[in-house]
N, C-alpha and C positions, 0 to 999 in steps of 0.2 A: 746601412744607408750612409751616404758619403753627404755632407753639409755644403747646400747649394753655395755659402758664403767661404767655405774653407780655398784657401788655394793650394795647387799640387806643392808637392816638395819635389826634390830630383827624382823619387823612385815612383812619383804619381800619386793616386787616392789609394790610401791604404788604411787599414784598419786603426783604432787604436793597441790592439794585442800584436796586431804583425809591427806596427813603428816602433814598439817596445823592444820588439825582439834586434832589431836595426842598427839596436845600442849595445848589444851582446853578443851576433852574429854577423858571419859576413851569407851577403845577400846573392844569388843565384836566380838570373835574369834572363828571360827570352830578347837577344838582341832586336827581333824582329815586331813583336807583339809589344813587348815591355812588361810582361807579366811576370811575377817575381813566383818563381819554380818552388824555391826552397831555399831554407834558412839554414847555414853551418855553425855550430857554434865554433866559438873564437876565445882564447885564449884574454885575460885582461887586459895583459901590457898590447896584445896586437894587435894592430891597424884593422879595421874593419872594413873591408873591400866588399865593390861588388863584382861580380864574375857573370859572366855576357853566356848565351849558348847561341848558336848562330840562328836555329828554329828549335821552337817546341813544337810538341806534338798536337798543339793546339793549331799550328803552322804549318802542317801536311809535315813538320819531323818527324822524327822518332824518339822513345823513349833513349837510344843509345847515343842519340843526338845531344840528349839532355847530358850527360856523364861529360862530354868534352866542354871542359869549360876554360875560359880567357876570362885573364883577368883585366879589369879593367880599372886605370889608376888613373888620381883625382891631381890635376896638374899642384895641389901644396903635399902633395907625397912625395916627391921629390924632393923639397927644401926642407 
């Protein structure tokens, strides 16, 4: 159940167990829907990115849709 008083974050309502994971992995997102696919894990020192799929299969995609993924970087990833 998402908390009528919480406000979204960049990746939207999401769990407390999925936000945990946010800080450990990088995130894998339906550009279209904004539904988060799935979680990579990631390395300590590396960057936590999230990575766009253009449609999920939620989206009239497809699963091999889901596999191509962009990443998508946070304009202080640069500096």
């Amino acid at each position: 159940m998402v908390n009528p008083n919480e406000i979204p974050d960049d990746l939207g309502f999401i769990c407390p167990q999925c936000s945990f994971k946010t800080t450990h992995s990088h995130v894998i997102q339906c550009a279209s829907c904004k539904t988060i696919l799935n979680f990579v894990r990631a390395s300590n020192n590396e960057e936590k990115l999230v990575f766009n799929v253009n449609k999920c299969s939620h989206c009239i995609g497809t699963i091999e849709d889901e596999w191509e993924i962009e990443p998508i970087y946070q304009g202080d990833s640069y500096i």
